[in-house]
C-alpha positions, 0 to 999 in steps of 0.5 A: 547798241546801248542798252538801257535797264529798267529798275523796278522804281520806274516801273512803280511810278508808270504804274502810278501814273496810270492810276491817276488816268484810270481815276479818270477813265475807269477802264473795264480791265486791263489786258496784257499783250502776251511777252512785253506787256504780260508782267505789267498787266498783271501788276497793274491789274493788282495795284489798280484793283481791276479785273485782268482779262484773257482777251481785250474787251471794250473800255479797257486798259492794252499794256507792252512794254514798248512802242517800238515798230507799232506792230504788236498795238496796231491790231488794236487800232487798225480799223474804225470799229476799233479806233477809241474802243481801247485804251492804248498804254506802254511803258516806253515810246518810240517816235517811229511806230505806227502806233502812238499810245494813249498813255506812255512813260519814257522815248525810245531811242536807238538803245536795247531796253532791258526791263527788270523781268527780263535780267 
């Protein structure tokens, strides 16, 4: 399997990205999906100047690295007291997950994705 790296670049401009959506969506926090979605919460959560939360809470921003099965973003989305409570965001998407977030930068494709946190 081909593995693809994620340079720090690519990282800056997914979170640029969800700068010009949060002008729009001001979301109440961004919470990070322990693993993949931690480093990225914690970033975003300074670039964008919003509150990093230990817990999801209404109206905020739930980052992963990756949509790759759906697992991990489908508890957040699996029942109708949760569908558009939360605001669903990865950096990179693969068209098989049970999830499609809200927001994401890059397709997956059959290859390993190694982010820069990881090398």
């Amino acid at each position: 399997m081909d593995r693809i790296f994620v340079s720090w670049d690519q990282v800056e401009q997914y979170i640029a990205d969800l700068k010009e959506l949060n002008n729009k969506q001001h979301w109440a926090g961004v919470y990070g999906i322990p693993r993949g979605g931690l480093v990225l919460a914690v970033m975003i959560s300074h670039r964008l100047h919003i509150p990093f939360l230990g817990a999801p809470c209404e109206g905020c921003l739930i980052v992963d690295d990756i949509a790759d099965t759906g697992r991990s973003l489908y508890h957040y989305t699996e029942n109708e007291t949760q569908h558009n409570k939360y605001y669903l965001s990865t950096m990179y998407y693969q068209e098989r997950s049970i999830v499609e977030p809200d927001y994401w930068y890059l397709q997956k494709h059959d290859n390993w994705i190694v982010f820069p946190w990881e090398e």
